[in-house]
Structures are given as C-alpha cells and as structure tokens.
PQR file of N, CA, C, O and H, with PARSE charges and radii, in Angstrom:
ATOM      1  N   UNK A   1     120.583  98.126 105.426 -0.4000 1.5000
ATOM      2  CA  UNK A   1     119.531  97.495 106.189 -0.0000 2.0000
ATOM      3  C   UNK A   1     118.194  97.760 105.512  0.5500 1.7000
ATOM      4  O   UNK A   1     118.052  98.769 104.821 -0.5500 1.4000
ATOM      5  N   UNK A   2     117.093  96.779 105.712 -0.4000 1.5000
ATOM      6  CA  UNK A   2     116.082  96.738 104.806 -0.0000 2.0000
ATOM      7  C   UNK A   2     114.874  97.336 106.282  0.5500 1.7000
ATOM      8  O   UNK A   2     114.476  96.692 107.253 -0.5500 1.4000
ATOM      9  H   UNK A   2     117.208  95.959 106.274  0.4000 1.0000
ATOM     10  N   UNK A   3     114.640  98.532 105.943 -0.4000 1.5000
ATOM     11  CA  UNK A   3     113.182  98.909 106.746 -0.0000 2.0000
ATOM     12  C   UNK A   3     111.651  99.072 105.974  0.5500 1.7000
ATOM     13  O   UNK A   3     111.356  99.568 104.886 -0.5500 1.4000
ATOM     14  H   UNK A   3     114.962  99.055 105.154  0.4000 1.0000
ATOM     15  N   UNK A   4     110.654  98.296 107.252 -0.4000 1.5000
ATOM     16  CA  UNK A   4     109.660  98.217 106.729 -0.0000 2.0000
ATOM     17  C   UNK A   4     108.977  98.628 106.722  0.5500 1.7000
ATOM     18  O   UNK A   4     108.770  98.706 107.933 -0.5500 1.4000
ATOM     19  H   UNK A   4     110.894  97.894 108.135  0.4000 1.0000
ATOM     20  N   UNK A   5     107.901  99.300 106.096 -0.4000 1.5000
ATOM     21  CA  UNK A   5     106.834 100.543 106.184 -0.0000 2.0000
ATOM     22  C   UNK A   5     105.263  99.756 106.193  0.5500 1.7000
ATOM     23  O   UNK A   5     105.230  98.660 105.633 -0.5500 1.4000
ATOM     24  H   UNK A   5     108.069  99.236 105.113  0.4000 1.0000
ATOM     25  N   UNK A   6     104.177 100.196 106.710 -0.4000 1.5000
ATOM     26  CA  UNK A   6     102.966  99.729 105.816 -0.0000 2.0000
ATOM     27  C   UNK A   6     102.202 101.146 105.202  0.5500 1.7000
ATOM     28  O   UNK A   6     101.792 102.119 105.835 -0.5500 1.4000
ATOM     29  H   UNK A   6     104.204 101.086 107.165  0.4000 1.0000
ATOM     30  N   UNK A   7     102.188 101.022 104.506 -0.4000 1.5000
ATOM     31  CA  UNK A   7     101.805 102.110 103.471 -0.0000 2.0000
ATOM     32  C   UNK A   7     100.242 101.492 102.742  0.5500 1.7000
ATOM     33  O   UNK A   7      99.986 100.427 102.181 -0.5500 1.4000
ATOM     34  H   UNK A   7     102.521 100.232 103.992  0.4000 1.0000
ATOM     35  N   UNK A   8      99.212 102.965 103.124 -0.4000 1.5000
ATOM     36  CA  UNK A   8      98.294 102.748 102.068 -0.0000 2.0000
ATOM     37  C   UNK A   8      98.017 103.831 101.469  0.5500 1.7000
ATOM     38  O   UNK A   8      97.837 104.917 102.020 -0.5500 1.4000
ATOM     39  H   UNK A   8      99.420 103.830 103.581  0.4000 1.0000
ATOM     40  N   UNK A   9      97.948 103.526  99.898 -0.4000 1.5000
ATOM     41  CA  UNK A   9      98.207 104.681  98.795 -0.0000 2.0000
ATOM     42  C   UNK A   9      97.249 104.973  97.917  0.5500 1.7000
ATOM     43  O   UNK A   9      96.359 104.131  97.799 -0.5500 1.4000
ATOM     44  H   UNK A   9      98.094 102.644  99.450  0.4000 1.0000
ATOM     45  N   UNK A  10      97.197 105.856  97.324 -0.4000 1.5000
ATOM     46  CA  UNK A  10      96.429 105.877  95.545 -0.0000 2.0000
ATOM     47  C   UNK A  10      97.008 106.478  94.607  0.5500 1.7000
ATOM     48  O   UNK A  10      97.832 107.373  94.791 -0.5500 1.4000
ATOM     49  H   UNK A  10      97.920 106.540  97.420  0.4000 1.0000
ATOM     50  N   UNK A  11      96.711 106.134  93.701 -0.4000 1.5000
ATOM     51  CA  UNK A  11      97.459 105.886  92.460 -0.0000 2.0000
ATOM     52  C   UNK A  11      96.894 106.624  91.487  0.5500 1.7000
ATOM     53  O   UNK A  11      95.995 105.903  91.054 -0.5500 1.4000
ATOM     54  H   UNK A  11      96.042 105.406  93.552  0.4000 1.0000
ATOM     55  N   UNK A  12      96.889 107.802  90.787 -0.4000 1.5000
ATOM     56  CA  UNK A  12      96.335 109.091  90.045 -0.0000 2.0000
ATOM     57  C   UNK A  12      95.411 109.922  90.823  0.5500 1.7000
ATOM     58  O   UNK A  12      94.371 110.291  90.276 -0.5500 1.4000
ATOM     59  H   UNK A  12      97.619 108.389  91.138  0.4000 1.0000
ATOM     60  N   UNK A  13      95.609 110.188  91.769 -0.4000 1.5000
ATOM     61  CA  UNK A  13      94.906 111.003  92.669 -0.0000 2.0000
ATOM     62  C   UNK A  13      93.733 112.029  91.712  0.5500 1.7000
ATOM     63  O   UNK A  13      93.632 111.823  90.503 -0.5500 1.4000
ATOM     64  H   UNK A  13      96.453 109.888  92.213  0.4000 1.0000
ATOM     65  N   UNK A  14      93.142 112.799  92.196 -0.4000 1.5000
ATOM     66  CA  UNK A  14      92.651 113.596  91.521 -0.0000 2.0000
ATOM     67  C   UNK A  14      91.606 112.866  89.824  0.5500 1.7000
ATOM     68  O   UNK A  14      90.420 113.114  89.606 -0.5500 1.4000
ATOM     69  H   UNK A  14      93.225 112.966  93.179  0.4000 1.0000
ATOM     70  N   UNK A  15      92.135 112.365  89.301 -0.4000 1.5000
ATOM     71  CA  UNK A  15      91.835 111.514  88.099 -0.0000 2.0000
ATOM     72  C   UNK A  15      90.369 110.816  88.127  0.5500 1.7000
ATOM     73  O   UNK A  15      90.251 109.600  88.280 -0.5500 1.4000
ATOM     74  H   UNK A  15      93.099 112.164  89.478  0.4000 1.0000
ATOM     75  N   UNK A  16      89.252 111.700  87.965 -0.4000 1.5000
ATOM     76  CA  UNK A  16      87.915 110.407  88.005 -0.0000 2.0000
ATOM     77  C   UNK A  16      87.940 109.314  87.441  0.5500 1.7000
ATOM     78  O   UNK A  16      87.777 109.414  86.224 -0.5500 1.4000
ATOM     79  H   UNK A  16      89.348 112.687  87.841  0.4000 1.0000
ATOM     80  N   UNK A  17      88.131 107.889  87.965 -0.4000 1.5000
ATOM     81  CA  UNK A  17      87.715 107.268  87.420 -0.0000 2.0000
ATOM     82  C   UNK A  17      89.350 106.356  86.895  0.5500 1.7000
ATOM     83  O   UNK A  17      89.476 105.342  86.208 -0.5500 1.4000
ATOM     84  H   UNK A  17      88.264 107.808  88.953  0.4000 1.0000
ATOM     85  N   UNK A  18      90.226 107.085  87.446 -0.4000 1.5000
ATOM     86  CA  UNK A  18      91.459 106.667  87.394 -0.0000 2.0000
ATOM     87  C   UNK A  18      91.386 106.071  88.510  0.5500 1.7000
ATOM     88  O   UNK A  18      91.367 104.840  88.500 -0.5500 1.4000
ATOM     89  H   UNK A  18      90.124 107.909  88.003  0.4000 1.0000
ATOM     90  N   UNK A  19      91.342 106.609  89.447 -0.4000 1.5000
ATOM     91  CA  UNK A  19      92.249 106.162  90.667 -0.0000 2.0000
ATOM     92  C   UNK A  19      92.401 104.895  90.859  0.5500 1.7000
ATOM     93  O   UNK A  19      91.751 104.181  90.096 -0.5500 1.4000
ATOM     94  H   UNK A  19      91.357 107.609  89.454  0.4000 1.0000
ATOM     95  N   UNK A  20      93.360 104.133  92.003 -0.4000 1.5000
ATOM     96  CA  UNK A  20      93.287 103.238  92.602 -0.0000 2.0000
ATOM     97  C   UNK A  20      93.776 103.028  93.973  0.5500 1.7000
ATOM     98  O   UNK A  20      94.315 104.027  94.448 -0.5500 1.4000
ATOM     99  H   UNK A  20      93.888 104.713  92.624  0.4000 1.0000
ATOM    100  N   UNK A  21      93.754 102.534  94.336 -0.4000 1.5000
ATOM    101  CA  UNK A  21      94.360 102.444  95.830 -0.0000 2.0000
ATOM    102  C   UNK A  21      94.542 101.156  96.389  0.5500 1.7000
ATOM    103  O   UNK A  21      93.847 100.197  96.055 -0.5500 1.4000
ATOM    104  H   UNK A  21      93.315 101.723  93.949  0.4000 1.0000
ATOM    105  N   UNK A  22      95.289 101.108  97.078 -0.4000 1.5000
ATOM    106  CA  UNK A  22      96.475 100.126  97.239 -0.0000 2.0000
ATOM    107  C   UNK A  22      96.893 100.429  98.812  0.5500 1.7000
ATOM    108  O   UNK A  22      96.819 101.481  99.447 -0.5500 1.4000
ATOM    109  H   UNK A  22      95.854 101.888  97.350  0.4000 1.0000
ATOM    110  N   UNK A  23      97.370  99.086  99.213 -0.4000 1.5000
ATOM    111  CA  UNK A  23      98.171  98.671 100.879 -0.0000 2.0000
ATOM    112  C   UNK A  23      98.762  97.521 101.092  0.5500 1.7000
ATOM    113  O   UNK A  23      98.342  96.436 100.691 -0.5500 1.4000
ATOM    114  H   UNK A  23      97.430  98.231  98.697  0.4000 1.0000
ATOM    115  N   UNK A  24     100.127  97.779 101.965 -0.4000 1.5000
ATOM    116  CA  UNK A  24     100.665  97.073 102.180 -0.0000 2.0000
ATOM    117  C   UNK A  24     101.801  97.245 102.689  0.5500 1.7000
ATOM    118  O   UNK A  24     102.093  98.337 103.176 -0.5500 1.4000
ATOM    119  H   UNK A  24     100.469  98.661 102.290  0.4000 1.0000
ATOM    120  N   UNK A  25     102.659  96.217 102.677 -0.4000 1.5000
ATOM    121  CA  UNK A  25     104.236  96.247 103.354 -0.0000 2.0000
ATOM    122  C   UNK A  25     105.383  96.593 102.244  0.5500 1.7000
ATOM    123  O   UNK A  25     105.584  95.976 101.198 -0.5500 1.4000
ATOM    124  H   UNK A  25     102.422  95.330 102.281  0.4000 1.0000
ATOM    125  N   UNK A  26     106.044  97.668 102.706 -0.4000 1.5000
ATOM    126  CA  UNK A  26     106.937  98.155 101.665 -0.0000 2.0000
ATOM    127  C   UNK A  26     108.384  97.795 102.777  0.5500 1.7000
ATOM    128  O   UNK A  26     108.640  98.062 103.951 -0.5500 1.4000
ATOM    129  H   UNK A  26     105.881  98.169 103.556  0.4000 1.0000
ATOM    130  N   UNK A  27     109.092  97.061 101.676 -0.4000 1.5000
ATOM    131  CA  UNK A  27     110.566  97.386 102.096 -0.0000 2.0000
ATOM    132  C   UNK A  27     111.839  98.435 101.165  0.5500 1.7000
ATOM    133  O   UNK A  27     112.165  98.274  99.988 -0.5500 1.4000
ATOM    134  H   UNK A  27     108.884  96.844 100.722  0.4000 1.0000
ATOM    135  N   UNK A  28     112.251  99.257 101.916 -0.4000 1.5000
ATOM    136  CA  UNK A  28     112.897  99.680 101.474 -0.0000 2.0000
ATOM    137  C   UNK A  28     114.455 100.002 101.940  0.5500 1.7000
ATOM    138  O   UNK A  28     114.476 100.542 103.046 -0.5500 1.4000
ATOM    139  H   UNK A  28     111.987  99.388 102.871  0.4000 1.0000
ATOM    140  N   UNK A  29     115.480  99.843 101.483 -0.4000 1.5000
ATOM    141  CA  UNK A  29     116.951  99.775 101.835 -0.0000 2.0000
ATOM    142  C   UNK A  29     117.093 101.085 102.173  0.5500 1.7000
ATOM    143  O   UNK A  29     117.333 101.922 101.302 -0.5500 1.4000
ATOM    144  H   UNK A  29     115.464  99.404 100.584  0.4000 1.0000
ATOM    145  N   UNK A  30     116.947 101.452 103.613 -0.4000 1.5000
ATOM    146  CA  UNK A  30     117.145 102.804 104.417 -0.0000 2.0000
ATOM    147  C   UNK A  30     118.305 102.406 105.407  0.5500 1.7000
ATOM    148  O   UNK A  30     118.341 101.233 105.780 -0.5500 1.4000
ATOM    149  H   UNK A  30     116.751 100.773 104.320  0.4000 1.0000
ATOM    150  N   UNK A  31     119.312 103.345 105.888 -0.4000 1.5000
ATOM    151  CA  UNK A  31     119.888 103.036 107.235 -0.0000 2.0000
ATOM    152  C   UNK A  31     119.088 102.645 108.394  0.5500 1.7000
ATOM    153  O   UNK A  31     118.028 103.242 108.210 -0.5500 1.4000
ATOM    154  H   UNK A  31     119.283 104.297 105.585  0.4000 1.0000
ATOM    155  N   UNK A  32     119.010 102.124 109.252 -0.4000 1.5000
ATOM    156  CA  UNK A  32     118.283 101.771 110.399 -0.0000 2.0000
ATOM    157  C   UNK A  32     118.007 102.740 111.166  0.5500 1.7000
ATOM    158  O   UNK A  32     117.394 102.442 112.191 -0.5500 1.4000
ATOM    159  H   UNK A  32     119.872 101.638 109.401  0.4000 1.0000
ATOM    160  N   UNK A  33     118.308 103.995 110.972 -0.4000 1.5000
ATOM    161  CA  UNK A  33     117.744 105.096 112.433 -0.0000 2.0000
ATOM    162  C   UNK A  33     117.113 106.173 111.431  0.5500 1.7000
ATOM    163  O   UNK A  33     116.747 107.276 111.838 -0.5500 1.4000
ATOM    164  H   UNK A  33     118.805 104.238 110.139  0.4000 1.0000
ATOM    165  N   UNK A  34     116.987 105.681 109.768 -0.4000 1.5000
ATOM    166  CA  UNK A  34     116.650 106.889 108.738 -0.0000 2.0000
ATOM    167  C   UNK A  34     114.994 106.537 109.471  0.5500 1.7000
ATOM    168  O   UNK A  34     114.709 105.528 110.116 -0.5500 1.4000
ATOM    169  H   UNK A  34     117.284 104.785 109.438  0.4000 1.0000
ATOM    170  N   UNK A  35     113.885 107.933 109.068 -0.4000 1.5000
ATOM    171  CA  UNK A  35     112.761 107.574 109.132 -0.0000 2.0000
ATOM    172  C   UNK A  35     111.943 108.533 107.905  0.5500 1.7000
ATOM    173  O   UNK A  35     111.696 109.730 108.051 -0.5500 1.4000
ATOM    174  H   UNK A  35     114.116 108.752 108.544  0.4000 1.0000
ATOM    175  N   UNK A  36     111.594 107.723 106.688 -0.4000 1.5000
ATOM    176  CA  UNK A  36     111.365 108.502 105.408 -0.0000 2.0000
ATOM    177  C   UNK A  36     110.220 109.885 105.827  0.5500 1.7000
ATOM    178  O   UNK A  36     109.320 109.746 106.656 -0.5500 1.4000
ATOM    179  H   UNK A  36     111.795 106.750 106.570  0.4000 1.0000
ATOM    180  N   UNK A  37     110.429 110.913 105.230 -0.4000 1.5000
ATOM    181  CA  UNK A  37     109.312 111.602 105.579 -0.0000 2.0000
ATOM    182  C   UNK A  37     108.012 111.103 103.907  0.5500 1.7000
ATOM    183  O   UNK A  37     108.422 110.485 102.925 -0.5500 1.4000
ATOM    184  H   UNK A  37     111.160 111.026 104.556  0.4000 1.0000
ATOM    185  N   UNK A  38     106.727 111.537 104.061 -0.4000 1.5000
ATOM    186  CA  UNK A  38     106.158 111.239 103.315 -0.0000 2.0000
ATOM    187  C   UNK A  38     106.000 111.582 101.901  0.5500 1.7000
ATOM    188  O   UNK A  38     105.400 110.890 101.079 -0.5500 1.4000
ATOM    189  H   UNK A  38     106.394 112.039 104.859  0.4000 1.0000
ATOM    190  N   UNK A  39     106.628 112.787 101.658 -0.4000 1.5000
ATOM    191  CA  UNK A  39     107.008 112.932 100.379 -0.0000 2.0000
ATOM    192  C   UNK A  39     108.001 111.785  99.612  0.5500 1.7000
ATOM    193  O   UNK A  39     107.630 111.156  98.621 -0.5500 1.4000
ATOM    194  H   UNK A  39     107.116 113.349 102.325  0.4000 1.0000
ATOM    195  N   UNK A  40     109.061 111.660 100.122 -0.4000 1.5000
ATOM    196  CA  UNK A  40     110.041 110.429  99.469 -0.0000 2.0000
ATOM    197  C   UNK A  40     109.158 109.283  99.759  0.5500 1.7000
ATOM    198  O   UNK A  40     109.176 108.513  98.798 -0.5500 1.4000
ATOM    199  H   UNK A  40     109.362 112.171 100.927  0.4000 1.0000
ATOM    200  N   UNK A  41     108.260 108.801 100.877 -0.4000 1.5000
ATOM    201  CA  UNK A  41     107.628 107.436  99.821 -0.0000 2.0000
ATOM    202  C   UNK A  41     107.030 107.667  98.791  0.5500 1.7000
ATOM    203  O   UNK A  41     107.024 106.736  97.985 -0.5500 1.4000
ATOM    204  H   UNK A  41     108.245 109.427 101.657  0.4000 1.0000
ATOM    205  N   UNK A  42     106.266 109.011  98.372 -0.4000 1.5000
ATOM    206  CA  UNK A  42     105.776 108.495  97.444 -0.0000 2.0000
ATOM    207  C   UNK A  42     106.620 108.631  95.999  0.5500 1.7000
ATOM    208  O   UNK A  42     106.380 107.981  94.982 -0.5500 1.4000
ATOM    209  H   UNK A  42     106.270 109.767  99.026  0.4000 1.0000
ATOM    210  N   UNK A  43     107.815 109.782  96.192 -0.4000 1.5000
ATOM    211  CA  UNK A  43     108.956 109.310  94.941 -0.0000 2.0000
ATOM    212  C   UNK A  43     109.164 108.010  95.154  0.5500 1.7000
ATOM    213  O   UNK A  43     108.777 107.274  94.247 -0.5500 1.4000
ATOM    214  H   UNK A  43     108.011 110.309  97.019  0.4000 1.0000
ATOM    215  N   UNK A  44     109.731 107.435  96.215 -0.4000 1.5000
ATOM    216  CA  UNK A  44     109.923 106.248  95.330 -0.0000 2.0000
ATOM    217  C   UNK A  44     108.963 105.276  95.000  0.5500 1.7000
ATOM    218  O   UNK A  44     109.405 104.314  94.371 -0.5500 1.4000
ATOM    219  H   UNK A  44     110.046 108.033  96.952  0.4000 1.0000
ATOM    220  N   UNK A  45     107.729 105.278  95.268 -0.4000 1.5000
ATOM    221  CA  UNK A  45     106.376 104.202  94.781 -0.0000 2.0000
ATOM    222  C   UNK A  45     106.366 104.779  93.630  0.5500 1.7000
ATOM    223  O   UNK A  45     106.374 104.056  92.634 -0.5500 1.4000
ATOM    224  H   UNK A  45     107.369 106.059  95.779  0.4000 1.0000
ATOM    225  N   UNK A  46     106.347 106.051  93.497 -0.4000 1.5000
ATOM    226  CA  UNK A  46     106.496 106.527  91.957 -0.0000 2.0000
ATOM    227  C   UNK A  46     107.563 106.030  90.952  0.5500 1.7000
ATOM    228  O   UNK A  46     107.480 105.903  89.730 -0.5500 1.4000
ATOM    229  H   UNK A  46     106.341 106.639  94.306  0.4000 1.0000
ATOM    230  N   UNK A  47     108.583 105.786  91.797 -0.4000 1.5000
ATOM    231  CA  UNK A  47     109.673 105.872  90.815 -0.0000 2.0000
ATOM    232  C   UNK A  47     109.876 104.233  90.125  0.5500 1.7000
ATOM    233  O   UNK A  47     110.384 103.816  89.085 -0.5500 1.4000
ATOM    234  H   UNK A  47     108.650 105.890  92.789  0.4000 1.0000
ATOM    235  N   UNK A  48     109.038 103.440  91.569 -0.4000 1.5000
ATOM    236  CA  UNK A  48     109.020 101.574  91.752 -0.0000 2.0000
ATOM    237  C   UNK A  48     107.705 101.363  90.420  0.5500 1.7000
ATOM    238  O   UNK A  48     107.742 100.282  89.832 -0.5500 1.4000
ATOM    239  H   UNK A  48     108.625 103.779  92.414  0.4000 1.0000
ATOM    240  N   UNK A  49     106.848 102.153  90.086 -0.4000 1.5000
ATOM    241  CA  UNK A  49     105.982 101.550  89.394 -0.0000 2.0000
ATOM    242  C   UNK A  49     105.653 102.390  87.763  0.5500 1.7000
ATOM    243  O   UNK A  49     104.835 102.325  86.846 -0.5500 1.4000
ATOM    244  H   UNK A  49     106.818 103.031  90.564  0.4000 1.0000
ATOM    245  N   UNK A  50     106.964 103.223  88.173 -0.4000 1.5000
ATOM    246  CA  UNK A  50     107.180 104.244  86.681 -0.0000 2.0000
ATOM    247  C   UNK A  50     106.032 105.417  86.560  0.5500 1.7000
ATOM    248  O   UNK A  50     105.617 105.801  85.467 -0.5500 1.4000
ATOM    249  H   UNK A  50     107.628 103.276  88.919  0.4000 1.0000
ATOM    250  N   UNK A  51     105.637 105.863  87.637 -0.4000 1.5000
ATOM    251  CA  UNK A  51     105.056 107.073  87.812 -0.0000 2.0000
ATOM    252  C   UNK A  51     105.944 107.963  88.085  0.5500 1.7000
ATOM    253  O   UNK A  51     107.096 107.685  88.421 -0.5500 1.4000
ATOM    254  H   UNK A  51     105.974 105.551  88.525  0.4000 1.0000
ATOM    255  N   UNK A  52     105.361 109.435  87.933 -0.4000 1.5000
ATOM    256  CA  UNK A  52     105.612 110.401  88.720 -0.0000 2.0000
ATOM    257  C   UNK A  52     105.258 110.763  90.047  0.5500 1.7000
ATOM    258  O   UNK A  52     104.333 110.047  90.429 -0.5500 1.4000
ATOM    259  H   UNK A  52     104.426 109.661  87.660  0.4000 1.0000
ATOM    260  N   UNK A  53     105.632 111.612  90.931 -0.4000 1.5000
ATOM    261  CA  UNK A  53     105.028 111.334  92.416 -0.0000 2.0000
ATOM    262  C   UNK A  53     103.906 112.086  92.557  0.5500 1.7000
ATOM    263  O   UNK A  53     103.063 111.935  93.442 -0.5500 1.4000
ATOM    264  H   UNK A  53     106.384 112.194  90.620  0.4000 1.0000
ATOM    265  N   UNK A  54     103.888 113.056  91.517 -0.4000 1.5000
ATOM    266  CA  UNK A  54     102.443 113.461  91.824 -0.0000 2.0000
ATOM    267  C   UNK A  54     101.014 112.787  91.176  0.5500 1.7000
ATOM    268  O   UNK A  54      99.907 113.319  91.254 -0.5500 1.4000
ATOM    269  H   UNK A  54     104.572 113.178  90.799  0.4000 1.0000
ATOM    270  N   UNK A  55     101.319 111.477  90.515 -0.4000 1.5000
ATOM    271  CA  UNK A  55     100.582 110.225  90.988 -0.0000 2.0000
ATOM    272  C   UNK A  55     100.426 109.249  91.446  0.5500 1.7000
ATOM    273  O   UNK A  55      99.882 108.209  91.074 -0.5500 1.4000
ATOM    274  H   UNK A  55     102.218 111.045  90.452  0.4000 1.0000
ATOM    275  N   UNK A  56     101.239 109.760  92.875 -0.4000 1.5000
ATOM    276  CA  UNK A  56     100.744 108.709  93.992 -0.0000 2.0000
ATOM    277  C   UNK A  56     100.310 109.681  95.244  0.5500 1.7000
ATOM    278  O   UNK A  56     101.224 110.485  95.429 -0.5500 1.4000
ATOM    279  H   UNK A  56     101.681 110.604  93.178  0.4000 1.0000
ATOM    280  N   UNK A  57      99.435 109.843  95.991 -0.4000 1.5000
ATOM    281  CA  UNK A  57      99.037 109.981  97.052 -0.0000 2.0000
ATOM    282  C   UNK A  57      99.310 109.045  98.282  0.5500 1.7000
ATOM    283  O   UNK A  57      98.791 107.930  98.224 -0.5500 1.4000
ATOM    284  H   UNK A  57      98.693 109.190  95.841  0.4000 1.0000
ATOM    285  N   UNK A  58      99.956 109.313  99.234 -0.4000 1.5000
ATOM    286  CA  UNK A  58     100.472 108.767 100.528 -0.0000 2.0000
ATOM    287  C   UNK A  58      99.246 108.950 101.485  0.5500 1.7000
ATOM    288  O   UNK A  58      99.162 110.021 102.085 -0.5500 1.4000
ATOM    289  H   UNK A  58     100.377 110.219  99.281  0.4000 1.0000
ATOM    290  N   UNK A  59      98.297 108.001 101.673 -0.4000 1.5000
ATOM    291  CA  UNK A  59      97.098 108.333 102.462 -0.0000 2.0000
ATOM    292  C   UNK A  59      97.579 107.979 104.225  0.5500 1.7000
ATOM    293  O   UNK A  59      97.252 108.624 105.221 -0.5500 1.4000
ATOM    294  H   UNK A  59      98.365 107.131 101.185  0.4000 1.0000
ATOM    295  N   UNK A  60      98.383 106.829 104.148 -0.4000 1.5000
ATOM    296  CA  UNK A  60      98.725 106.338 105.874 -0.0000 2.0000
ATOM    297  C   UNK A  60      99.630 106.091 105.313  0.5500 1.7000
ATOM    298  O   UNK A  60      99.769 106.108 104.090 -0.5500 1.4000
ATOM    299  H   UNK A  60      98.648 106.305 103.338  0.4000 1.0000
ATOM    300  N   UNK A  61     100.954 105.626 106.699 -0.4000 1.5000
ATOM    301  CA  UNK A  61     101.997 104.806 106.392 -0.0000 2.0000
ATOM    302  C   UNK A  61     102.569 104.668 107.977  0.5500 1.7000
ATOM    303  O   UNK A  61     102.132 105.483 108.790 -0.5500 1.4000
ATOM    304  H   UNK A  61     100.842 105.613 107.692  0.4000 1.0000
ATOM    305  N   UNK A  62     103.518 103.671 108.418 -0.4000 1.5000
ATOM    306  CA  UNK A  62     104.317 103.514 109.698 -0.0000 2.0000
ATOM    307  C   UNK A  62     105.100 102.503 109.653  0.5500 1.7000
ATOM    308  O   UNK A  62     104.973 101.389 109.144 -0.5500 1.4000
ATOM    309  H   UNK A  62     103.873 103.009 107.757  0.4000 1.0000
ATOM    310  N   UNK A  63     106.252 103.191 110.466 -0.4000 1.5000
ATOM    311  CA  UNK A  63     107.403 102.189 109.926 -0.0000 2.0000
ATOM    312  C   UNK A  63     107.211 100.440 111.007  0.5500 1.7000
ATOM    313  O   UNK A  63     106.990 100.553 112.213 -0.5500 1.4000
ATOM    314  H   UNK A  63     106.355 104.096 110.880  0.4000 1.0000
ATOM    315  N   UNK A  64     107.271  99.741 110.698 -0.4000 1.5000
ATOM    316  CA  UNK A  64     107.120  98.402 111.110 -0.0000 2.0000
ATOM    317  C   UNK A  64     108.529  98.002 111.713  0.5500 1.7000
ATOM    318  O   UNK A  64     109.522  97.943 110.988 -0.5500 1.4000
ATOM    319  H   UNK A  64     107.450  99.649 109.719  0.4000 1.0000
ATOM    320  N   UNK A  65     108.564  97.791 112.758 -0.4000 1.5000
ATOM    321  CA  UNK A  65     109.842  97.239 113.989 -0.0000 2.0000
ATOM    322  C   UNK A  65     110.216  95.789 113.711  0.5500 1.7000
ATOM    323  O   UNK A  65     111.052  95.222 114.414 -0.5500 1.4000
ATOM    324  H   UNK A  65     107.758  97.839 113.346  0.4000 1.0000
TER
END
C-alpha cells in the first residue's frame, strides 16, 4: 500500500550557502497501519536523491489519510 506524507525538508543542513529546502507530498510503499518515525524519512529522501541522511533535515511532516 502506497502512504502519503507531506514533508517539508532541507537539503545540506548546516552548509552556508548550501542549503535548500523543499515541500511536499511524498509517497511511499509502507503497510497501511506502519507510521515512519522521522529519522527513516529522511534515509529515504536521502537515499531517493543520492544523499546521505545527514543531508537532509526533516523540518515538518504528517501522514495524509
């Protein structure tokens, strides 16, 4: 089953002049009663855009019904 998150993020945290930040609707193929804690979104935004997770920062997120 495909659950939906809205997630808003940044992208090299820490990094002057790097950063970026980003929002939106994430789907991701979870069981239906899973509820990600916030560390695993940001492995996998990390893992979806070929980062590591400790450049992405998880600023908000909630799962969408």
């Amino acid at each position: 089953m495909v659950a939906r998150y809205y997630a808003q993020f940044r992208l090299n945290p820490g990094r002057p002049g790097v950063e970026d930040e980003y929002s939106g609707v994430l789907e991701l193929d979870t069981a239906a009663n899973e509820v990600l804690e916030p560390g695993e979104i940001e492995r996998l935004l990390g893992e979806a855009l070929g980062l590591r997770k400790r450049n992405v920062e998880l600023l908000d997120w909630s799962r969408l019904h």
